[in-house]
N, C-alpha and C positions, 0 to 999 in steps of 0.2 A: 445388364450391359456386358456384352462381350470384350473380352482384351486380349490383346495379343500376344504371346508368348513373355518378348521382352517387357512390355508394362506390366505384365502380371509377378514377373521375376522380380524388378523394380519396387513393385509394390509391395507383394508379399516378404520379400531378403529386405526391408527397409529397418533399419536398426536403429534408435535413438542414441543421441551425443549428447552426455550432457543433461537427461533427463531420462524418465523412469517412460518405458514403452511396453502396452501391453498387447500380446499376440496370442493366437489360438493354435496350439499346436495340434495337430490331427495325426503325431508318427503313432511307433509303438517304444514301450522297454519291456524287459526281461524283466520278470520277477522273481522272487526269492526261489522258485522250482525252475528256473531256467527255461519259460515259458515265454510267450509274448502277450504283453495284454495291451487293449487300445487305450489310450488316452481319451475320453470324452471330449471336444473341445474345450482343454483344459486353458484357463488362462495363465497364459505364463509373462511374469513382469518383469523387466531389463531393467536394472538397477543401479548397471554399472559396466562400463568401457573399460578399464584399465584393471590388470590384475594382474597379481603377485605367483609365480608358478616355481615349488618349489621341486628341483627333481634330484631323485637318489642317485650317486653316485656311487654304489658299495656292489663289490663283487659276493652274493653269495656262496653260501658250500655247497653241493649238492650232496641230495639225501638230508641232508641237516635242515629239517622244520622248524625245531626247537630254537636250534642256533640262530637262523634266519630271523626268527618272529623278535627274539631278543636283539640282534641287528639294528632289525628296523624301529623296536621300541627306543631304543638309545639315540638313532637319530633323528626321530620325531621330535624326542625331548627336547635333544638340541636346537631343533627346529621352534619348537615354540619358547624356547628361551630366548630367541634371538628375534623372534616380533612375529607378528603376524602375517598370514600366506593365505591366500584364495584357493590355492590349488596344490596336492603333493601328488605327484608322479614317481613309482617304483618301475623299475626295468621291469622286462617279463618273466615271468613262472619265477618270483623273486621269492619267495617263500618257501618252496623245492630245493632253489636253486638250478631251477631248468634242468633239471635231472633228465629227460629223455634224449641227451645231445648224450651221454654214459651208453658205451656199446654192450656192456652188459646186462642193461634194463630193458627185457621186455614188456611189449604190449600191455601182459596181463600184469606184471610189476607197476604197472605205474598208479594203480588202483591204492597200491602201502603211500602214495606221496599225492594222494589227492584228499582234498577237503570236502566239508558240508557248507557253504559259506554260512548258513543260516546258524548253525550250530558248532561251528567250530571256535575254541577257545581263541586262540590263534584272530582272525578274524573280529570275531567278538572286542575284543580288545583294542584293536584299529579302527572300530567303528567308535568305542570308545574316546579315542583321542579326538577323530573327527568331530564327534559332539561338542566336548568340552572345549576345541578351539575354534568353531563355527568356520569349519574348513572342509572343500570338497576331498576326497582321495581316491583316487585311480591304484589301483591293488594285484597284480601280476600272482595270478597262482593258476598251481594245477588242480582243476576241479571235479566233484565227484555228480554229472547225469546222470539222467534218465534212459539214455542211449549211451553212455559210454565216459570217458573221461576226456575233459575238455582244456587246453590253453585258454583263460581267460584274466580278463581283465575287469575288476570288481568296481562295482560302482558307486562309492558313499556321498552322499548330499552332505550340506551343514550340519542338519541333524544327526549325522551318523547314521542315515535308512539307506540300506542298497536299495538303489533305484535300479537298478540297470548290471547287468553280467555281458560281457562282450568276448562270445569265442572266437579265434585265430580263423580265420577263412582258407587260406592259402597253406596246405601243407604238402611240405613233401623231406624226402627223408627220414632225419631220426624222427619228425612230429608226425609223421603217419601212427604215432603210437597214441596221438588223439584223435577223437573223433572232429570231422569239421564242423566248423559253426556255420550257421545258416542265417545270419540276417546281420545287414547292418545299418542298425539304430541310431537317430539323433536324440540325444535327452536333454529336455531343457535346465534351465540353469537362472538365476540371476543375471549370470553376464550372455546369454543369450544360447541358442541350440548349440552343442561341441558333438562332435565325435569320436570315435576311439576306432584304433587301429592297432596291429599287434606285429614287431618284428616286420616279417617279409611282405604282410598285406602289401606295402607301400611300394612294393616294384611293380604290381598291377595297377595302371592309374585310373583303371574304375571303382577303385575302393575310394581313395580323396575325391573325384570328381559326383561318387554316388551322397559323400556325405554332403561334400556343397550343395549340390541339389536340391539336398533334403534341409538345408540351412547354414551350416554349421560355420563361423569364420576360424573356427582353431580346431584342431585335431589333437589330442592326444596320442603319439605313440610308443610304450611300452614296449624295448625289443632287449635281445640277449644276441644276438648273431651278428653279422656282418658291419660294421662300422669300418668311417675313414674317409680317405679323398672320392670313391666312387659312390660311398653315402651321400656326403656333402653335398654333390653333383644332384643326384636325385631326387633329395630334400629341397634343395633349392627348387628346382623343375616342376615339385606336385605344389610347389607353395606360390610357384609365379605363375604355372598354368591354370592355377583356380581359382587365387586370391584368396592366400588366409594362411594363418599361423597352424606350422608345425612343430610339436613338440617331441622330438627325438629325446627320449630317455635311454639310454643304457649304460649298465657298471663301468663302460670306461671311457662316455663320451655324453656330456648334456649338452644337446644339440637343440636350437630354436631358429626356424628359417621364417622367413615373412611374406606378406604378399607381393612382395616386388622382387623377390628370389635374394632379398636379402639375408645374409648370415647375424641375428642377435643375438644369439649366444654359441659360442663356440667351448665350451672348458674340457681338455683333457689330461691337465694336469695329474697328478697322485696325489697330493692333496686334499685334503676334503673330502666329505662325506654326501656332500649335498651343494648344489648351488641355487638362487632365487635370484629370477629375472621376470621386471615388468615387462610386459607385453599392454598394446593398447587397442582392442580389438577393431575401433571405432577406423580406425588406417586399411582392416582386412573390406573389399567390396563384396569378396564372397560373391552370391550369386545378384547381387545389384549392381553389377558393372562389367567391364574389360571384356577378358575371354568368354567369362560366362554368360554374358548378356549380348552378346555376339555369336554365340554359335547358332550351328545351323541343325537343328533335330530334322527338318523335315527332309534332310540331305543323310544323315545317320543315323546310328538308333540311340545311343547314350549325350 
């Protein structure tokens, strides 16, 4: 039987409340060589609406690896001292220190401040924590490809397995000194398909509206640049034109807007190392309702 655009949206974006729902996911993820591989029609189970999203608030050093990685060790700890979290979010290239925004690191320099994720100690060790506290973690560094070095955003499951690598799509300026990334992936989850976006993605609103599409009611996004009242503005605008929770991380502002262009967390106090706000996904329509089940494709192309 054939369906129409919107019932198949409807049907497919249908998310369970309150009970365990299982779906067939047909995207891709990256793999540990920064590849993409299919997903079989994997089953993936919803487990749960509501969750705990813890996001980093520290400025790193740049150049400073070491420093950095010790950084974030300490405020994990503190993190899992103080209870349990579904999700930890670092700013971007948070382990560098976003080193390529330094006017005197070239191109070919940025190769001494990129990683293996597969093999890096560094890394290793945050996958680590992910294990032992059955907690997802979104992981901001500079990476070492196959083509070249990449802004990305690391992806660990409960288990602590990168499921997923997400490069920076959009660059310009000092991030010309990475190479761009070319896809952008939904990975399933527990609490349902998310997304990830990096910094400046978020001013093109085909990046949020590509991941809706693809499922996603939250995004994660990892940035080190521009923040403030023209953020805010923005953030709000990709979260009420699509329906769904955005997660603005950066060193000096943990930002979470919603699907009705509301503001849930705001903190940009000095303060603190980290702040944890529930979000409840079950609230995001995503692409089973509002703007997205009202558009018109056969008038557009996205």
């Amino acid at each position: 039987m054939m369906l129409d655009r919107r019932k198949f949206l409807t049907i497919a974006g249908a998310m369970g409340i309150g009970s365990a729902l299982t779906l067939t996911n047909d995207q891709v993820l990256g793999n540990s060589k920064g590849k993409s591989v299919p997903l079989q029609s994997k089953k993936i189970t919803i487990e749960k609406s509501k969750i705990s999203v813890a996001q980093i608030k520290v400025y790193p050093e740049k150049r400073a690896i070491a420093t950095n990685h010790r950084k974030l060790m300490d405020v994990l700890k503190n993190v899992e001292q103080a209870g349990k979290v579904d999700v930890v979010v670092t700013p971007e290239g948070f382990l560098d220190g976003y080193v390529s925004t330094e006017k005197t690191i070239t191109k070919a320099d940025m190769n001494d401040y990129a990683i293996d994720p597969p093999t890096s100690e560094y890394t290793l060790a945050a996958s680590a924590w992910a294990k032992r506290n059955n907690t997802w973690l979104i992981y901001g560094c500079s990476r070492k490809g196959e083509t070249g070095i990449f802004n990305t955003a690391l992806i660990y499951n409960r288990s602590g397995v990168l499921i997923g690598m997400y490069d920076k799509l959009h660059l310009q300026g000092h991030d010309h000194k990475y190479t761009p990334g070319r896809h952008l992936n939904v990975y399933p989850s527990d609490f349902g398909p998310f997304g990830v976006m990096i910094c400046a993605d978020r001013r093109w609103p085909e990046t949020a509206r590509t991941l809706t599409l693809k499922g996603a009611r939250v995004i994660f996004n990892p940035t080190y640049g521009m923040h403030g009242e023209l953020n805010l503005c923005m953030m709000r605008t990709r979260s009420y034109e699509n329906g769904i929770y955005i997660i603005f991380t950066h060193p000096g502002q943990s930002l979470i807007t919603g699907p009705k262009g509301n503001v849930v967390c705001n903190y940009q106090d000095k303060e603190g190392t980290y702040v944890v706000t529930e979000i409840d996904l079950s609230k995001a329509p995503a692409n089973t309702g509002g703007h997205i089940a009202n558009r018109r494709p056969d008038v557009y192309k996205l």
